[in-house]
Backbone atoms as SQL, in Angstrom:
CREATE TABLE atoms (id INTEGER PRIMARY KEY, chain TEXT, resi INTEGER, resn TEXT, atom TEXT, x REAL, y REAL, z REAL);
INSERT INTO atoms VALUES
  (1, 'A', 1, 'UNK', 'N', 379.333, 80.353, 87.624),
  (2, 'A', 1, 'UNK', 'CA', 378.315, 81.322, 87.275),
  (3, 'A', 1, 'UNK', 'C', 378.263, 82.426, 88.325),
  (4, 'A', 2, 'UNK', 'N', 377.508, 83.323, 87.825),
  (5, 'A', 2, 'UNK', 'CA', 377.364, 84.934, 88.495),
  (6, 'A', 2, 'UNK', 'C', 376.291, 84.516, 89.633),
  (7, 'A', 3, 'UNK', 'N', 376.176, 85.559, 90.261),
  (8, 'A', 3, 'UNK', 'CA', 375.124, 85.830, 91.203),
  (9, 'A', 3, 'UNK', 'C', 373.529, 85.918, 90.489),
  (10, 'A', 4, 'UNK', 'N', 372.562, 85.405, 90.859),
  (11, 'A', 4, 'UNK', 'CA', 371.297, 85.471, 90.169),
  (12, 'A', 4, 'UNK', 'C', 370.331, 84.483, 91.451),
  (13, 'A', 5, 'UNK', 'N', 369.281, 84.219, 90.429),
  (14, 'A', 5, 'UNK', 'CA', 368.046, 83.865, 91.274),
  (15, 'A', 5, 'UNK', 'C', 367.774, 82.345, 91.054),
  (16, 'A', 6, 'UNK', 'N', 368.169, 81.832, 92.354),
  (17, 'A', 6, 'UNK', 'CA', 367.718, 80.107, 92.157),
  (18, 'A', 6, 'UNK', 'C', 366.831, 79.454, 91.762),
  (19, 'A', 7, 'UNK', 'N', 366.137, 78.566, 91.228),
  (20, 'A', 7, 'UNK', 'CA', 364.818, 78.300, 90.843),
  (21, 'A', 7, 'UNK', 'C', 364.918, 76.678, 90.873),
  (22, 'A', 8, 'UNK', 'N', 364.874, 75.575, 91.502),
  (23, 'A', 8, 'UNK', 'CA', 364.336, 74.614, 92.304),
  (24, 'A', 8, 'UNK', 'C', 362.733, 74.234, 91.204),
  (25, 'A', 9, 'UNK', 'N', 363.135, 73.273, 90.202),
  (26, 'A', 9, 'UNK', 'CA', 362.102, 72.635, 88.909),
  (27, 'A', 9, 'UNK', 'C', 361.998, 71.198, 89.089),
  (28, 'A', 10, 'UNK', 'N', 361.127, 70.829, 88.585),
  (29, 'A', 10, 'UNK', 'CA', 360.671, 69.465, 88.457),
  (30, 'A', 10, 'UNK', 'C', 360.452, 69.146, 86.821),
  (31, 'A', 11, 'UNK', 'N', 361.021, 68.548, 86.300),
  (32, 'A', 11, 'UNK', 'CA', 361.056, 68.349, 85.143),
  (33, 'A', 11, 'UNK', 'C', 360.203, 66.886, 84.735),
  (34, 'A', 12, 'UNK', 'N', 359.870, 66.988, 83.053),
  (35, 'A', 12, 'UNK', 'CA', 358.988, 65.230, 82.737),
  (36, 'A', 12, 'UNK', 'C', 359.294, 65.231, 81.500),
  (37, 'A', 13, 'UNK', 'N', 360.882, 65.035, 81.207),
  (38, 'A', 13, 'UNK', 'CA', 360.904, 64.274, 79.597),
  (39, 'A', 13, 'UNK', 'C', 360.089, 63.324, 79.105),
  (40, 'A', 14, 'UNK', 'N', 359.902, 63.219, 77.421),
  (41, 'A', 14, 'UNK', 'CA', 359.140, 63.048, 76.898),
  (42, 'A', 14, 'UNK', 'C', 358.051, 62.857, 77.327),
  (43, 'A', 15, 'UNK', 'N', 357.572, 64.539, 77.734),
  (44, 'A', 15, 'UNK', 'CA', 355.882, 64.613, 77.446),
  (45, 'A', 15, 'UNK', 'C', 355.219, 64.762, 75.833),
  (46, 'A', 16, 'UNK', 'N', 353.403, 64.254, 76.336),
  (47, 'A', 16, 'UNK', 'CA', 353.103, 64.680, 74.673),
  (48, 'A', 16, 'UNK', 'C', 353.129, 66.205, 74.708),
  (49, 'A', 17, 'UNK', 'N', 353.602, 67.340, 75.296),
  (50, 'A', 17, 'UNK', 'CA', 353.937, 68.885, 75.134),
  (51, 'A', 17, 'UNK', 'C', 354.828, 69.362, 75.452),
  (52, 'A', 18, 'UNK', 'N', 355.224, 70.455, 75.310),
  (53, 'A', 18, 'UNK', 'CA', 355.656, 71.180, 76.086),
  (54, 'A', 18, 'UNK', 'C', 355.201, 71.935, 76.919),
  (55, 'A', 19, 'UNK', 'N', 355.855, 72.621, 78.139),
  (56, 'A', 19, 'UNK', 'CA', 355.319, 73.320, 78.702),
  (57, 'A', 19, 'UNK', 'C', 355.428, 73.597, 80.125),
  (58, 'A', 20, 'UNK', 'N', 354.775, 74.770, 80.726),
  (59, 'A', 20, 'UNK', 'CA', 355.707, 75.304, 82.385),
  (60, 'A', 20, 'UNK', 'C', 354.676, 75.184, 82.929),
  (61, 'A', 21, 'UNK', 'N', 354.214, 74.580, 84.084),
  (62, 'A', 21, 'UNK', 'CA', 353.286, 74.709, 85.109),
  (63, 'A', 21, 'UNK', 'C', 353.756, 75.252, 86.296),
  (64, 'A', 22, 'UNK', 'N', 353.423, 76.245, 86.878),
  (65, 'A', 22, 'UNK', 'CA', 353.535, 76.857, 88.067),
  (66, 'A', 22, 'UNK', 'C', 352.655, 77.131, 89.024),
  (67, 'A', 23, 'UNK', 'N', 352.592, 76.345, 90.075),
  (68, 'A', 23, 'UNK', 'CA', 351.464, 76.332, 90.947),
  (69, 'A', 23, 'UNK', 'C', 352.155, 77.311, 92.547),
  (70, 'A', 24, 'UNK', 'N', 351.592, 77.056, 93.240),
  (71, 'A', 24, 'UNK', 'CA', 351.874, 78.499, 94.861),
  (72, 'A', 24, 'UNK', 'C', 353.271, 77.843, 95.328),
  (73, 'A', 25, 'UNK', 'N', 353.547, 76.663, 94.924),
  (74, 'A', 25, 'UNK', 'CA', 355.206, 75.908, 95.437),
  (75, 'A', 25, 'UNK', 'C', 356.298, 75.272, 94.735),
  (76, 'A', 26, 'UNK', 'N', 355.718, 75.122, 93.430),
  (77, 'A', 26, 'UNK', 'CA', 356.309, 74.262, 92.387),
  (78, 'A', 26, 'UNK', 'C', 356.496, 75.041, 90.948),
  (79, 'A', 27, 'UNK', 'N', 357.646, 74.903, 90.198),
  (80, 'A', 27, 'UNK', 'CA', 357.450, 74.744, 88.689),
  (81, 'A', 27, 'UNK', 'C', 357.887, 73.473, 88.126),
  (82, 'A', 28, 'UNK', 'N', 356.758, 72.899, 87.254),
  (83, 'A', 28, 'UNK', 'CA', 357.068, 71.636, 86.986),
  (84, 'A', 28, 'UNK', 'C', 357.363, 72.276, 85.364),
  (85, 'A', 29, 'UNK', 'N', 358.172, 71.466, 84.579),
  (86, 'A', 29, 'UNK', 'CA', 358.313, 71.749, 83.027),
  (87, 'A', 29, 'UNK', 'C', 358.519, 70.394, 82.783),
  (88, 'A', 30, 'UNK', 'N', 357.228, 70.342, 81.198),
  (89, 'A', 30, 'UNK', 'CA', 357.199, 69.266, 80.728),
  (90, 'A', 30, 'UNK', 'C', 357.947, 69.416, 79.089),
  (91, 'A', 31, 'UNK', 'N', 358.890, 68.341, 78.822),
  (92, 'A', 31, 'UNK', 'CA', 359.092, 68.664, 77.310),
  (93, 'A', 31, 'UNK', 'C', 359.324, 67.295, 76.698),
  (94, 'A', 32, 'UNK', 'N', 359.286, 67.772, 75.648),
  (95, 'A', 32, 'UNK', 'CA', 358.815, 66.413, 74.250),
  (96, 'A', 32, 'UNK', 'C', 360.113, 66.012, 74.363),
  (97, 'A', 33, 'UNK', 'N', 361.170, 66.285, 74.175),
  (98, 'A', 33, 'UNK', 'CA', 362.684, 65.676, 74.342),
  (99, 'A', 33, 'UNK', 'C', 362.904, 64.520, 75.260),
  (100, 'A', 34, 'UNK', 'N', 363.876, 63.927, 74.728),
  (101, 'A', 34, 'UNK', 'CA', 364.382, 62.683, 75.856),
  (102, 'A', 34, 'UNK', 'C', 365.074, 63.412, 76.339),
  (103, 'A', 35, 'UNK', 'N', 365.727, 62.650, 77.509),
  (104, 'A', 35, 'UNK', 'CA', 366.437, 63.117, 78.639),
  (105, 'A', 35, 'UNK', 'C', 367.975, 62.215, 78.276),
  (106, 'A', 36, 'UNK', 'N', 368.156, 62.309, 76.936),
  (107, 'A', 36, 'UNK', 'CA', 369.503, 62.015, 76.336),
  (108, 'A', 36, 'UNK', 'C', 370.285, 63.381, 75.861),
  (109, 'A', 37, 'UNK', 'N', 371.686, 63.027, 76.013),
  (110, 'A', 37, 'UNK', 'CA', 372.359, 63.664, 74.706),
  (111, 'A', 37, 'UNK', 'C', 372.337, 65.559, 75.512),
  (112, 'A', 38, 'UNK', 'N', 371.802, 65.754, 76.662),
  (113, 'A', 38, 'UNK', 'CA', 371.399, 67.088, 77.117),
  (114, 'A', 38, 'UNK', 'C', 369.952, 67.738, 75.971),
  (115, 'A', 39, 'UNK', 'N', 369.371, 67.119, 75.336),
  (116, 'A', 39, 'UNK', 'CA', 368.625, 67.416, 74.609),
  (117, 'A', 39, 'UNK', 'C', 367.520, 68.355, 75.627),
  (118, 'A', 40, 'UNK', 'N', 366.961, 67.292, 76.672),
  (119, 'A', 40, 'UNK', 'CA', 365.653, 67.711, 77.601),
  (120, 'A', 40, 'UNK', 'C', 365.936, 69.422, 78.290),
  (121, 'A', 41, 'UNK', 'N', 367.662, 69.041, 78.499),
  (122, 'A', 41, 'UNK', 'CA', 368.276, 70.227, 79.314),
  (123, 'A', 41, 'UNK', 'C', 367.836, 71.954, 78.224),
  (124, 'A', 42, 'UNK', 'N', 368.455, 71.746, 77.217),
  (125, 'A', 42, 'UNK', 'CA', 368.281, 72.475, 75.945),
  (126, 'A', 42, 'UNK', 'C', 367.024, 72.773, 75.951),
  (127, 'A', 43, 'UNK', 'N', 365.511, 72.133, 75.916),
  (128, 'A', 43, 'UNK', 'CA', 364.684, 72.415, 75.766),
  (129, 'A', 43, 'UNK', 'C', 364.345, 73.725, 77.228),
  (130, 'A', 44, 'UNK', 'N', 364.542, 72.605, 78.269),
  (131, 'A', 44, 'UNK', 'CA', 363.959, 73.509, 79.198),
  (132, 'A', 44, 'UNK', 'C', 364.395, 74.980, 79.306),
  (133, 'A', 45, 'UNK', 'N', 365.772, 75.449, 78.849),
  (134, 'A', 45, 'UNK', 'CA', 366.561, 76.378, 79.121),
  (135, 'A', 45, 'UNK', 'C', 366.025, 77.062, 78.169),
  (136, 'A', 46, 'UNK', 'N', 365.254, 76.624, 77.243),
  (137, 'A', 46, 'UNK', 'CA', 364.619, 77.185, 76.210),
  (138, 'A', 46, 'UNK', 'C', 363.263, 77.884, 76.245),
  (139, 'A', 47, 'UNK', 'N', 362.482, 76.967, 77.170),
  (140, 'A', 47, 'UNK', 'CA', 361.292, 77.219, 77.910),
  (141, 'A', 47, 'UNK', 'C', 361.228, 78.668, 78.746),
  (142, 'A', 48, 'UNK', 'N', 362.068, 78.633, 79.542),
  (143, 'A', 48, 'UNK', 'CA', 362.168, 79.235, 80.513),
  (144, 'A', 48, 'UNK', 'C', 363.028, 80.589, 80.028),
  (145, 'A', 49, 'UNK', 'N', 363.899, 80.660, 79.146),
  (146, 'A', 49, 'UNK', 'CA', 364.056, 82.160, 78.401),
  (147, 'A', 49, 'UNK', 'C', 363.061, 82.556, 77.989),
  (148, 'A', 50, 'UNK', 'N', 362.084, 81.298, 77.147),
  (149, 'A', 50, 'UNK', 'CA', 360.756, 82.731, 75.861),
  (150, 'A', 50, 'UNK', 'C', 360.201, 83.368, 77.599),
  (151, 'A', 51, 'UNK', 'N', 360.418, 82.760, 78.231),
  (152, 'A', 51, 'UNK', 'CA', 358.936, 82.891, 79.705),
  (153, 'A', 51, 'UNK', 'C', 359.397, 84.041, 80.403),
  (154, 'A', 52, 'UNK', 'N', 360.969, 83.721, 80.396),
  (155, 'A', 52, 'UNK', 'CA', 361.516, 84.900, 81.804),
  (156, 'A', 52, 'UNK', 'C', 361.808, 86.360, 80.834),
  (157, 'A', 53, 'UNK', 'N', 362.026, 85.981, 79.222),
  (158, 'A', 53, 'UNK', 'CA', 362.154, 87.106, 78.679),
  (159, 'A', 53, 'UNK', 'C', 363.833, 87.118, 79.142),
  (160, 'A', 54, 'UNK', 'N', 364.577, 86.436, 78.842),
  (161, 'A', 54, 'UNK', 'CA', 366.230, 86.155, 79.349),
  (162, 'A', 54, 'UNK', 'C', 366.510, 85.849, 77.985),
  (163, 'A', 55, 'UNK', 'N', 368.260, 85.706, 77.977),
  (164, 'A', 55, 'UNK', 'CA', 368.742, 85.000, 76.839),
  (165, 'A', 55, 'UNK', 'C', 369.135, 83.818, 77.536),
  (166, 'A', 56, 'UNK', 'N', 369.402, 82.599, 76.784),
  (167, 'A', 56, 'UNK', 'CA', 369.456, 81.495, 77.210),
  (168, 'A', 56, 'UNK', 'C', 370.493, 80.979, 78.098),
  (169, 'A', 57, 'UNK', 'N', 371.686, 82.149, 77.195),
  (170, 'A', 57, 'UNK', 'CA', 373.141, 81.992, 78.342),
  (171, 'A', 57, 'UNK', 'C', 372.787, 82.652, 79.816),
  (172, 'A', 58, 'UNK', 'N', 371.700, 82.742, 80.091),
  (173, 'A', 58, 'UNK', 'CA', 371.474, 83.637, 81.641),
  (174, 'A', 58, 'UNK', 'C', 370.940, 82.771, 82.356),
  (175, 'A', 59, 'UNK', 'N', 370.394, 81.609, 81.807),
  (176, 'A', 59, 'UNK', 'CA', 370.020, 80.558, 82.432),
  (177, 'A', 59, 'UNK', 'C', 370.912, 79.516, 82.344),
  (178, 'A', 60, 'UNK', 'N', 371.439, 78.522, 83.581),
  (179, 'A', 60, 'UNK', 'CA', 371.928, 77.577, 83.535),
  (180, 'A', 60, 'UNK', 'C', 371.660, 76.762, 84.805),
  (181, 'A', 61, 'UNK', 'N', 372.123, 75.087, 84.688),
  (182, 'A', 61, 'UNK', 'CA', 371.636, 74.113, 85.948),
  (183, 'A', 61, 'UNK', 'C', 373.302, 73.929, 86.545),
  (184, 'A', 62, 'UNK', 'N', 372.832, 74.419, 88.258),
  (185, 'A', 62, 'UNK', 'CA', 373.822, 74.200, 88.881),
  (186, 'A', 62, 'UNK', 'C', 373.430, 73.108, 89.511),
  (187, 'A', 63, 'UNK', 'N', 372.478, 72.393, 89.613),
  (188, 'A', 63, 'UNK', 'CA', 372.273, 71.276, 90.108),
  (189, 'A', 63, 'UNK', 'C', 371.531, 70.241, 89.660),
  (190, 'A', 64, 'UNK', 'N', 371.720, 68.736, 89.485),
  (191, 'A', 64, 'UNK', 'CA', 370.479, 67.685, 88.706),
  (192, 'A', 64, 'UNK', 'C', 370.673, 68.068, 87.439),
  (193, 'A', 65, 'UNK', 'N', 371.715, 67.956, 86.896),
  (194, 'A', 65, 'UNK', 'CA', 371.573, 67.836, 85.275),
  (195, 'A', 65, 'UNK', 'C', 370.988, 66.735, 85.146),
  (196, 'A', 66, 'UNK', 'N', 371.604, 65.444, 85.251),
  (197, 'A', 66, 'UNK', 'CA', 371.161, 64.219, 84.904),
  (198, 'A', 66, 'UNK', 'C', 369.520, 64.153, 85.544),
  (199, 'A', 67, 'UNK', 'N', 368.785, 64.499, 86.664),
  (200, 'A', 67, 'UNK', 'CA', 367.920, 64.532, 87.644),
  (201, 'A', 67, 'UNK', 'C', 366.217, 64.766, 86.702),
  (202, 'A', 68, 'UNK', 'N', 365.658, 64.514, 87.204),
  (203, 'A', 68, 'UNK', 'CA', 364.387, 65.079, 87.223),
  (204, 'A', 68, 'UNK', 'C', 364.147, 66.499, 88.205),
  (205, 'A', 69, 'UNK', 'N', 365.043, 66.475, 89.063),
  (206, 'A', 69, 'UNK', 'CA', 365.048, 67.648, 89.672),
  (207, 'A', 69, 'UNK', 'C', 366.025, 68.364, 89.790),
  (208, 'A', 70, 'UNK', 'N', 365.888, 69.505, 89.080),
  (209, 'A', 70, 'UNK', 'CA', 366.824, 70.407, 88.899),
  (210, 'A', 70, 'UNK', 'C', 367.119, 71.623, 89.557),
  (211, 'A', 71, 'UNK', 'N', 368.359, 72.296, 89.836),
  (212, 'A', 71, 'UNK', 'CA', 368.615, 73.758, 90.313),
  (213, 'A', 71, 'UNK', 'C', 368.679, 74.702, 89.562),
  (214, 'A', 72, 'UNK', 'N', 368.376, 75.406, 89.280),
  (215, 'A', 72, 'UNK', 'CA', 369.020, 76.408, 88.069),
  (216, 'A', 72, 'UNK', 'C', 369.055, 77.414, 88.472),
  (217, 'A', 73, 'UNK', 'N', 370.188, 78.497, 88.176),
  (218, 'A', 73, 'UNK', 'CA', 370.222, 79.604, 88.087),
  (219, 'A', 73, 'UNK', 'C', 369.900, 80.613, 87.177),
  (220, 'A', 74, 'UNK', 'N', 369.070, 81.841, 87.629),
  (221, 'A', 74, 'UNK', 'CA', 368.994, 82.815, 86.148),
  (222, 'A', 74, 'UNK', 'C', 369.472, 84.282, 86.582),
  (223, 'A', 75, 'UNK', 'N', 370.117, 84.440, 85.759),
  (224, 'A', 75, 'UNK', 'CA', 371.079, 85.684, 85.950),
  (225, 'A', 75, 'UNK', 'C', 370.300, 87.034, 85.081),
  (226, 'A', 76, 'UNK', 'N', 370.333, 88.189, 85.460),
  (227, 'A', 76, 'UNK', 'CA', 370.013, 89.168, 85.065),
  (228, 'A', 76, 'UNK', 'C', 368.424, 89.852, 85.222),
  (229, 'A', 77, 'UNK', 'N', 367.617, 89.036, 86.424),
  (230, 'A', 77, 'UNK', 'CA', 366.445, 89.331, 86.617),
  (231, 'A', 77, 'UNK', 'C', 366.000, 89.280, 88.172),
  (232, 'A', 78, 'UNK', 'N', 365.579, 90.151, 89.012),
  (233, 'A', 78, 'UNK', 'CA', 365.686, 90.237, 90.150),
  (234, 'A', 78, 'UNK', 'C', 365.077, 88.709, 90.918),
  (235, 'A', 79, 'UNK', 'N', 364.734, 88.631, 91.905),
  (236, 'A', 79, 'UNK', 'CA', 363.886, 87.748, 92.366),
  (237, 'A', 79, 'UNK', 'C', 362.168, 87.947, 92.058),
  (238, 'A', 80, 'UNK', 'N', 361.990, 89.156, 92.241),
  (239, 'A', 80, 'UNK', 'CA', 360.737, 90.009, 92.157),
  (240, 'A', 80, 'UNK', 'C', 360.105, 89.536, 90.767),
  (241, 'A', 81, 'UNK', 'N', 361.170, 90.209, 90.438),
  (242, 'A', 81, 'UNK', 'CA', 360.827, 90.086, 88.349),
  (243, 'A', 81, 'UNK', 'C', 360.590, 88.521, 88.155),
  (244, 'A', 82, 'UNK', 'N', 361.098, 87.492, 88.266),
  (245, 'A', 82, 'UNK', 'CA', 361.005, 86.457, 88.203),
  (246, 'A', 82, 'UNK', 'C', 359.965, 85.587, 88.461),
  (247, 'A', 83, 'UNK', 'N', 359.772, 85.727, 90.066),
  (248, 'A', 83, 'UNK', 'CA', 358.401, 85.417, 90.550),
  (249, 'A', 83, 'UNK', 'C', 357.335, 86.059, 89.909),
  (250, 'A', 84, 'UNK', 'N', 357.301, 86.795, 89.317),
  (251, 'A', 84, 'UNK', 'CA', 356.094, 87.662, 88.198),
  (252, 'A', 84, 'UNK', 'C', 356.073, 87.527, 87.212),
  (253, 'A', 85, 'UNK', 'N', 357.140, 87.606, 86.454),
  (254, 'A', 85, 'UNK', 'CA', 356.689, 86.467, 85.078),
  (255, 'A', 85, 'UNK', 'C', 356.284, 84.871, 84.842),
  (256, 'A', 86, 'UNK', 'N', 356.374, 84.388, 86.515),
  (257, 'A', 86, 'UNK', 'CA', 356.100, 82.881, 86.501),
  (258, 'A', 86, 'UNK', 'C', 354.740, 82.711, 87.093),
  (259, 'A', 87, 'UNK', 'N', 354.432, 83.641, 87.438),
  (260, 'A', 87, 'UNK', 'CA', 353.135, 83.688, 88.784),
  (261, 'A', 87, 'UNK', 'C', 352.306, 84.857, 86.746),
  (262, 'A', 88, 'UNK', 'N', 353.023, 84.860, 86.353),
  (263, 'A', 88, 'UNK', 'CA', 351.827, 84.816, 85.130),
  (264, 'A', 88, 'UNK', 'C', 351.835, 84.126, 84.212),
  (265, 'A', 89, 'UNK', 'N', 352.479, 82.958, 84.224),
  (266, 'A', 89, 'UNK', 'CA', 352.382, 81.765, 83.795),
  (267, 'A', 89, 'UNK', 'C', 351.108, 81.234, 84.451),
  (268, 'A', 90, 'UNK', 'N', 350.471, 81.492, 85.828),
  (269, 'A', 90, 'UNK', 'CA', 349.433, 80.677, 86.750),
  (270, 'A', 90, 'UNK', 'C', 348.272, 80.977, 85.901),
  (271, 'A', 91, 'UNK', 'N', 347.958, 82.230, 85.115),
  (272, 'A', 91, 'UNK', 'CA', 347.054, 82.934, 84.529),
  (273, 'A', 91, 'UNK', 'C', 346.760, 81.782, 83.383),
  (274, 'A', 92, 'UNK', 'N', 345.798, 81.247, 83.131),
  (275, 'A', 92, 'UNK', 'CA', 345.066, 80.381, 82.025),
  (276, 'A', 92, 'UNK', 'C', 344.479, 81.207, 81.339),
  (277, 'A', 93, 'UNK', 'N', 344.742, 81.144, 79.985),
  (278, 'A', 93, 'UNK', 'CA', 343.713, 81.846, 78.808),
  (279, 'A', 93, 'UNK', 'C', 342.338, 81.407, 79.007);
């Protein structure tokens, strides 16, 4: 993969939701998928495009596929940009 912005996740197959929590040190993502088959992987990469506003091929795990803790890279969005669409994820309706 290209040059892009690391992002260091905590993942929780089969939750009852989906969904990205981002607190001042962490993004945790929870998804309904097992952690078979790359299914959980699929979801999250899925998560994290509607969020970053990416296509899905811009996201990928260079580290902890199998893991609960994962590396991923996302390509095509600064560091800046990134941290700001996730740090408005913190924002609760």
């Amino acid at each position: 993969m290209k040059d892009g912005v690391v992002l260091l996740v905590s993942v929780k197959p089969n939750a009852k939701k989906n969904g990205i929590e981002v607190t001042k040190d962490k993004v945790k993502i929870s998804v309904t998928c097992p952690p078979e088959k790359g299914k959980a992987n699929q979801k999250i990469i899925e998560l994290l495009s509607n969020s970053l506003k990416v296509k899905k091929t811009q996201i990928g795990c260079i580290r902890g596929l199998t893991s609960s803790k994962k590396t991923l890279l996302i390509q095509g969005l600064s560091r800046a940009k990134v941290l700001e669409n996730l740090n408005l994820l913190m924002i609760k309706p």
